[in-house]
C-alpha positions as CSV (number, residue, x, y, z in Angstrom):
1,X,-8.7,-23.2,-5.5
2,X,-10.9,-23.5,-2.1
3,X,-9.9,-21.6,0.8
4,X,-9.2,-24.9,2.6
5,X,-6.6,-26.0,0.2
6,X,-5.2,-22.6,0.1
7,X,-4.4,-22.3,3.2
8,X,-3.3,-26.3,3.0
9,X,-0.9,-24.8,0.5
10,X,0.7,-22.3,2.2
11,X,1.1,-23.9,5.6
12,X,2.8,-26.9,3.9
13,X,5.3,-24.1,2.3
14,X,6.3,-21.7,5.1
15,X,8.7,-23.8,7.1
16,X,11.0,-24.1,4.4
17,X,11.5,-20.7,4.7
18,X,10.6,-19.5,8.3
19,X,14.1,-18.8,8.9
20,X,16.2,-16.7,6.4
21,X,19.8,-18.9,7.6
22,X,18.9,-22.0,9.2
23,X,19.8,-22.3,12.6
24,X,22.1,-25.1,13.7
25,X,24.7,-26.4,16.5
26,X,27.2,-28.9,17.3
27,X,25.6,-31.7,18.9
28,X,25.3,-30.9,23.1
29,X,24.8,-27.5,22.2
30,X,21.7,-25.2,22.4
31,X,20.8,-23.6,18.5
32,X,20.2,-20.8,20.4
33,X,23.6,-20.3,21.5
34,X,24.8,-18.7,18.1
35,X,22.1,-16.9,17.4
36,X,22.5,-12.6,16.8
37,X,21.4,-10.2,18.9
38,X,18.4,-9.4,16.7
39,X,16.8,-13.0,17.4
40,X,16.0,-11.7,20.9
41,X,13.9,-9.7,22.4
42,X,16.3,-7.8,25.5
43,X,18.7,-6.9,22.8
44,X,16.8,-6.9,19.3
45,X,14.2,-4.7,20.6
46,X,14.4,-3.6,24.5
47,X,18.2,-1.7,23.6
48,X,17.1,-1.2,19.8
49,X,17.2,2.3,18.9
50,X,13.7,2.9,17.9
51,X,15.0,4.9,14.7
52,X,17.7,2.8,13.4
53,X,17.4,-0.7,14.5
54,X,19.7,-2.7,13.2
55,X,19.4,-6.0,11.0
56,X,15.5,-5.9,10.8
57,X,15.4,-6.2,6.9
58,X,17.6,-8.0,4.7
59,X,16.4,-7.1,1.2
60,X,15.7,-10.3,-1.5
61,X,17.1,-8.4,-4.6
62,X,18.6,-5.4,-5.3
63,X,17.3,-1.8,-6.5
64,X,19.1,0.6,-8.1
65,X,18.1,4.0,-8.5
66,X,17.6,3.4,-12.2
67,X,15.1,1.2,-12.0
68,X,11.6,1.8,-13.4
69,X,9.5,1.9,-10.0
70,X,5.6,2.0,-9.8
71,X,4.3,2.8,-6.6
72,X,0.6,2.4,-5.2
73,X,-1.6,1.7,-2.1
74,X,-3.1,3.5,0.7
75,X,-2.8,7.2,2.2
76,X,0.9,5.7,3.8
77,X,2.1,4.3,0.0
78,X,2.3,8.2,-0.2
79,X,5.1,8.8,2.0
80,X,7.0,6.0,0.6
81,X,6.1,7.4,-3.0
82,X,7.7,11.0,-1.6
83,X,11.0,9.8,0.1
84,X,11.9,7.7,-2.6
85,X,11.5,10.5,-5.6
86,X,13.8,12.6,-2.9
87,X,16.1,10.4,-2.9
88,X,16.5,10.5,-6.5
89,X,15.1,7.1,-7.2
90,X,13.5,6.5,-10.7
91,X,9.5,6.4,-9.8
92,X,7.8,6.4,-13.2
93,X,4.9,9.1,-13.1
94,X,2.8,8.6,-16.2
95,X,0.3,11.1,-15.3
96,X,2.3,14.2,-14.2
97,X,0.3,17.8,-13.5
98,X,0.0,19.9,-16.2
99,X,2.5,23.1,-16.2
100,X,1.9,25.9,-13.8
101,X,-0.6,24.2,-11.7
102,X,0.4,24.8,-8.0
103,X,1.8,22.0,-5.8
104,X,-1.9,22.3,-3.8
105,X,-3.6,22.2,-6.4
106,X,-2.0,19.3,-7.9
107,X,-2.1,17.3,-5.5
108,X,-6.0,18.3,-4.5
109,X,-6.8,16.8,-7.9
110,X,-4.6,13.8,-7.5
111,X,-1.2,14.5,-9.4
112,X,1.8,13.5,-7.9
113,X,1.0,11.0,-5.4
114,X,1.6,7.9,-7.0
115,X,2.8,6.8,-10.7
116,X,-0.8,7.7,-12.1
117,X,-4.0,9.9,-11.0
118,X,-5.5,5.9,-9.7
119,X,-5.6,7.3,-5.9
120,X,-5.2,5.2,-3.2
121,X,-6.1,1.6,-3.4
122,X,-6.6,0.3,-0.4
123,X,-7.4,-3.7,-0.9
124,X,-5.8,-5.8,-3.3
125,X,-8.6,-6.4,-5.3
126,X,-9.0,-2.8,-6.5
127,X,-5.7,-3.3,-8.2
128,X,-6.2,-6.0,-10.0
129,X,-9.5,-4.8,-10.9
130,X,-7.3,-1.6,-12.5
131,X,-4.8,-4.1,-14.0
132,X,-7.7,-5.9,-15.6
133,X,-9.1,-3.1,-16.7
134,X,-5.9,-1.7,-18.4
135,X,-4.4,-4.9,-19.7
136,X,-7.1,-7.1,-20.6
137,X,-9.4,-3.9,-21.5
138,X,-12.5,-5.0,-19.3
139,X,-15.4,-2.7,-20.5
140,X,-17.4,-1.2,-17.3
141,X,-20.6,0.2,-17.8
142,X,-21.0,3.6,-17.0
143,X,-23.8,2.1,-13.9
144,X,-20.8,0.7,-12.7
145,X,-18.1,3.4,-12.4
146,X,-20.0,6.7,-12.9
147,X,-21.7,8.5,-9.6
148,X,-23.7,11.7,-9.2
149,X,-23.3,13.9,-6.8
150,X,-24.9,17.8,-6.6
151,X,-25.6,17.3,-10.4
152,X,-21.8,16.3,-11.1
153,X,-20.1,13.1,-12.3
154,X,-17.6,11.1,-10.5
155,X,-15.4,8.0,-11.2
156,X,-16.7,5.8,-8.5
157,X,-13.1,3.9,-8.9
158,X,-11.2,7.5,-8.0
159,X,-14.0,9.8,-7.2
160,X,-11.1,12.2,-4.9
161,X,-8.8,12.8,-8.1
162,X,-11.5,14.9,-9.7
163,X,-13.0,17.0,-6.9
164,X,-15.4,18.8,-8.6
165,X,-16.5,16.5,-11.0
166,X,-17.4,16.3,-14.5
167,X,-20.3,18.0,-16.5
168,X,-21.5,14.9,-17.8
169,X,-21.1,10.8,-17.8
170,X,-19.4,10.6,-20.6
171,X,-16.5,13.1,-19.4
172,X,-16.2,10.4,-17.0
173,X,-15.8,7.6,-19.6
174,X,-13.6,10.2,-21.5
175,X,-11.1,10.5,-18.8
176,X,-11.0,7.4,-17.3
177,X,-10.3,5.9,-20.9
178,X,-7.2,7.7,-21.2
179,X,-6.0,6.8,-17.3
180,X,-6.3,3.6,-18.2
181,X,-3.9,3.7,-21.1
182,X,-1.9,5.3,-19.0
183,X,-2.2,2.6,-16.3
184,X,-1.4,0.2,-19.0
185,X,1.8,1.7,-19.6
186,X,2.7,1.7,-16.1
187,X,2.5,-2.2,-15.8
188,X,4.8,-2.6,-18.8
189,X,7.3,0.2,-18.2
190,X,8.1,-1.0,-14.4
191,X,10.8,-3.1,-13.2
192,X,9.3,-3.5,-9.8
193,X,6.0,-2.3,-7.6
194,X,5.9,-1.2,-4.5
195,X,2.1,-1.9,-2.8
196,X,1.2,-1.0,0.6
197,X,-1.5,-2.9,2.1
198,X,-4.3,-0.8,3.9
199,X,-7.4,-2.4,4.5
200,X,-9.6,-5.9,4.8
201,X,-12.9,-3.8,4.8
202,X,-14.2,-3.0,1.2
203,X,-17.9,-1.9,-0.2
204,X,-18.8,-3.6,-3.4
205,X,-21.5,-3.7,-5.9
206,X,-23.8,-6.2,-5.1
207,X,-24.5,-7.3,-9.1
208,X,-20.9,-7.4,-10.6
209,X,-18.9,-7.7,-7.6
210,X,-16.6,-4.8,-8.4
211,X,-15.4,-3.0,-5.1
212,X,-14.9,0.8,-4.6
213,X,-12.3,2.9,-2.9
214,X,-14.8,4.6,-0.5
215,X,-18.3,3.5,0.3
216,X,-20.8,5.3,-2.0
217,X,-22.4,8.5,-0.5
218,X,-18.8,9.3,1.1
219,X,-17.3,11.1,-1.3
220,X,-20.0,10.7,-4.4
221,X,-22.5,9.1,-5.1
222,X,-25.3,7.8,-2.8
223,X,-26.1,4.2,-0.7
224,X,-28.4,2.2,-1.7
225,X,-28.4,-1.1,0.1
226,X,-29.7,-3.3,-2.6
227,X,-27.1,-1.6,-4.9
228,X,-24.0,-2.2,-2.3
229,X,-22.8,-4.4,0.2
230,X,-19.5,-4.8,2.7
231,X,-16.9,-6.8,2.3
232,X,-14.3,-7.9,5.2
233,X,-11.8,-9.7,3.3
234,X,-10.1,-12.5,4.5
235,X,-6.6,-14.6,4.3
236,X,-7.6,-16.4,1.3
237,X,-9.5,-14.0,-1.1
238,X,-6.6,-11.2,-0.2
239,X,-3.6,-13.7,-1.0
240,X,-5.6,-15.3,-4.0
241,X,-6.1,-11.9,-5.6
242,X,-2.2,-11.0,-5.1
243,X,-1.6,-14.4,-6.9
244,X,-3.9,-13.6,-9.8
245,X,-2.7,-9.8,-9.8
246,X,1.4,-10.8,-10.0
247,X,0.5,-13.6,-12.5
248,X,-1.7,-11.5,-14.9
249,X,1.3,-8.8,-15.2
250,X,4.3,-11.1,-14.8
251,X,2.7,-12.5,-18.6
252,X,3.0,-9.1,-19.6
253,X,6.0,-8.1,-17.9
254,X,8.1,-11.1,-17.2
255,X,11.2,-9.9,-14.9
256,X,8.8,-7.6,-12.6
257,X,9.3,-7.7,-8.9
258,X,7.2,-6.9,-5.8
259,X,7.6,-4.7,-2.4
260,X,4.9,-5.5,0.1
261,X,4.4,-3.0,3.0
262,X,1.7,-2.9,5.5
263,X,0.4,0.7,6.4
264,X,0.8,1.1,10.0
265,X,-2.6,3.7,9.9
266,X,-5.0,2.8,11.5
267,X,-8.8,2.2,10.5
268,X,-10.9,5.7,10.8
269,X,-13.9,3.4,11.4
270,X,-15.4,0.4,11.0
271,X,-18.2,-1.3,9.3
272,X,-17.5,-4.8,11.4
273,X,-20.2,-5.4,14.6
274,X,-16.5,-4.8,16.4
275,X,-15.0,-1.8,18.3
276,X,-12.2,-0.2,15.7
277,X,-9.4,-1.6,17.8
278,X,-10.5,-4.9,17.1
279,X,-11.6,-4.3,13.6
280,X,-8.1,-2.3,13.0
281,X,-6.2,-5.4,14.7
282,X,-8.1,-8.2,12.4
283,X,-7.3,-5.6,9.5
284,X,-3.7,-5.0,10.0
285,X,-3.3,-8.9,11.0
286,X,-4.6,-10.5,7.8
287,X,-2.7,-8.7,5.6
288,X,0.5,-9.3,7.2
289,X,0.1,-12.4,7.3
290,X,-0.7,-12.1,3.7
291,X,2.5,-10.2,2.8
292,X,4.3,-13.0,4.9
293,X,2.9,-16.0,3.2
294,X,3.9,-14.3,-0.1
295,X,7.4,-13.2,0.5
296,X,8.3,-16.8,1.7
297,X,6.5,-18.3,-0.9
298,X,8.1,-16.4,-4.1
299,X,11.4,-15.1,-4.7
300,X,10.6,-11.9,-6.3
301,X,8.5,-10.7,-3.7
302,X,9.9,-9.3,-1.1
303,X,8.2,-7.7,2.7
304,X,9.6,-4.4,4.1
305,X,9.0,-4.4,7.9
306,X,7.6,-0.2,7.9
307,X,4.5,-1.3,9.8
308,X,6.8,-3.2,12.9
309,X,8.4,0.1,12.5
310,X,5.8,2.4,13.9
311,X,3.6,0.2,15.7
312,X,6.0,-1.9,17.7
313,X,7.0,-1.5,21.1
314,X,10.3,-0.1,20.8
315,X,8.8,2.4,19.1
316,X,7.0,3.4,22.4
317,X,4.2,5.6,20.4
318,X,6.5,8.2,19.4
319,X,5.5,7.9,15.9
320,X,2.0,8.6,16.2
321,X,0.6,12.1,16.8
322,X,-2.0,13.4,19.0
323,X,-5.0,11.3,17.2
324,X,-3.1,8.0,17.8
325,X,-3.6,7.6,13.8
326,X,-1.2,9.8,11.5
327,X,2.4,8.8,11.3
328,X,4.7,12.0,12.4
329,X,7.7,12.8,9.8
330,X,9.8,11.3,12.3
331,X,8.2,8.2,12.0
332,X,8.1,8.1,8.3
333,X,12.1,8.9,8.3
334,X,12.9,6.1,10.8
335,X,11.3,3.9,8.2
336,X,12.9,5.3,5.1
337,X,16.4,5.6,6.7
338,X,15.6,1.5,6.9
339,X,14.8,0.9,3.9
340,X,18.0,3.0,2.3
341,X,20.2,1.8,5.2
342,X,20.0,-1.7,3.8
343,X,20.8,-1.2,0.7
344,X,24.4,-0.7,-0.5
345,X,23.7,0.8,-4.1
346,X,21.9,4.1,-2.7
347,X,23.7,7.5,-2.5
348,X,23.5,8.7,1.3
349,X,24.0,12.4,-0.5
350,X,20.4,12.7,-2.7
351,X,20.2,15.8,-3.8
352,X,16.6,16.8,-1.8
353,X,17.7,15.1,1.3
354,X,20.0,16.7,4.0
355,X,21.6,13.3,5.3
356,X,22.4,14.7,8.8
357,X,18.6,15.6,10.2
358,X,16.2,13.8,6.9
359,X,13.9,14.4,9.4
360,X,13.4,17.6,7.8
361,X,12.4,16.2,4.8
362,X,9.7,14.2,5.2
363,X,6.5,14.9,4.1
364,X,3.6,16.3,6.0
365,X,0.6,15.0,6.7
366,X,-0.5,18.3,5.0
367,X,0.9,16.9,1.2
368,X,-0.9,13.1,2.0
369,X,-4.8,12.5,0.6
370,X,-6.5,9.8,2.4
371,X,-10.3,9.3,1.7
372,X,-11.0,6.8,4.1
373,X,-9.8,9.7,6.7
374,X,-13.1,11.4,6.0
375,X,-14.8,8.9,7.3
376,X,-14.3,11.1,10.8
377,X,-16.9,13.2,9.7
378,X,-19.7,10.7,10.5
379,X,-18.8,9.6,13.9
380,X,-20.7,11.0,17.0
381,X,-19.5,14.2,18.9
């Protein structure tokens, strides 16, 4: 399908369900008479309390905290990852650290963050490059996925979960092998995914097409221009590959259902002609409209508002620190207490959250791996 008819599509689709309760009103009368105070702006966001506002998400279907849940995305998926195993949800981990390995150390080599050692995936299409790979069993060669760096081997597709690399390429191939039958079971095993969407701007290799977490010579690896090349994806290619991603496991695992967040972080830098605050708005943009056009389109995808959370202007700032860019603990509990505040099914009493101050229990930006946060390192001084 063409972008053009694509976005035909879609367009065509989203009145039907721009509203969640249609608005209506005795003839004579203004709609806008019985609408809630969350349809306006004075008293849905002017008087809202900027850590529990009330009636900003009304969650499509239900989830228990029995239900098989896979989580993944970028460096904010993380938080979302943490807060829901403290609240004694059921978040499958398939690669868990091996015993007596400390909680740094774990999580320097990439245990613990998400429900397998796959890293953060920041664009859509890395995903369903992974589901590809561990469903349909897509061989890569090892030109593809295997960089050097200092004499050691990486997996370009998760070069941060092994640090210090490999001896040798085909400890690459090795490893990787086995986190992809681990992947596989993942995408069978879970009753519903919950994605964050990071970024638009990818680096991809210029023969196969198949993009990379961080652009080589970051992390691993080296650049080589006739080797890679960098992607700004738009509405259509982002939204396409969601569609391909929930069709190819929905065949495997019919039933599955899909959270969409958008990470409120914004870009460390940009690879656009633009200044970052452009770049970051175009990012951000796209893919909510993306996650917007999805959740009205299909039932079992729903959006969770996190990212109107920190960066809208009830918020005021308050959830950013210093750098403008990390979201503070505070932040990441006014968007939890959100999420768990809508839904009647989840104990208020977890057993590693103190209900009174949660606050206390979020995670630090200390326990969160973010490669594209390295990208610091090259700017100016």
């Amino acid at each position: 399908m063409n972008l053009k008819r694509l976005l035909d599509r879609v367009s065509k689709r989203e009145p039907r369900s721009v509203l969640s309760v249609p608005v209506s009103a005795p003839n004579g009368e203004s709609p806008y008479n019985h609408l809630p105070p969350e349809r306006f702006w004075r008293t849905g966001v002017v008087k809202a309390d900027p850590l529990s506002i009330s009636d900003l998400y009304h969650p499509k279907f239900e989830l228990t905290q029995q239900d098989p849940i896979a989580c993944a995305g970028s460096c904010f998926a993380q938080h979302i990852s943490a807060q829901l195993r403290a609240r004694n949800f059921n978040v499958i981990d398939k690669e868990p650290p091996p015993d007596g390995l400390t909680k740094e150390s774990a999580l320097r080599f990439g245990y613990g963050t998400f429900s397998a050692r796959y890293a953060n995936i920041y664009v859509v299409r890395q995903l369903l490059q992974l589901a590809k790979e561990a469903l349909l069993k897509e061989p890569r060669s090892a030109r593809e996925i295997v960089w050097m760096q200092d004499g050691r081997y990486f997996d370009a597709l998760r070069p941060s979960v092994e640090p210090e690399g490999f001896a040798t390429a085909d400890e690459v191939l090795f490893h990787r092998a086995v986190h992809l039958q681990k992947v596989r079971e993942l995408l069978l095993e879970m009753k519903v995914l919950v994605f964050t969407l990071g970024l638009t701007e990818c680096w991809e290799n210029t023969e196969t097409g198949l993009v990379y977490p961080t652009c080589p010579g970051t992390i691993a690896g080296c650049f080589d221009s006739s080797a890679y090349r960098f992607r700004n994806l738009g509405f259509g290619e982002i939204y396409s590959d969601f569609i391909e991603l929930k069709n190819l496991i929905q065949r495997r695992n019919p039933g599955v259902k899909f959270i969409l967040t958008v990470s409120p972080v914004p870009l460390t830098a940009t690879a656009t002609s633009d200044h970052i605050l452009v770049a970051t708005t175009y990012s951000k943009s796209v893919l909510r409209a993306v996650a917007g056009a999805l959740s009205n389109e299909f039932p079992e995808i729903d959006y969770f508002p996190s990212y109107e959370i920190i960066t809208g202007p009830q918020a005021k700032g308050r959830f950013y620190e210093r750098n403008l860019r990390v979201v503070t603990p505070e932040g990441v509990t006014a968007v939890m207490n959100t999420f768990f505040a809508s839904r009647a099914t989840v104990s208020d009493t977890a057993a590693n959250v103190d209900p009174a101050n949660p606050s206390t229990k979020a995670d630090s930006e200390d326990d969160v791996v973010c490669e594209e946060a390295l990208l610091e390192a090259f700017a100016k001084k």
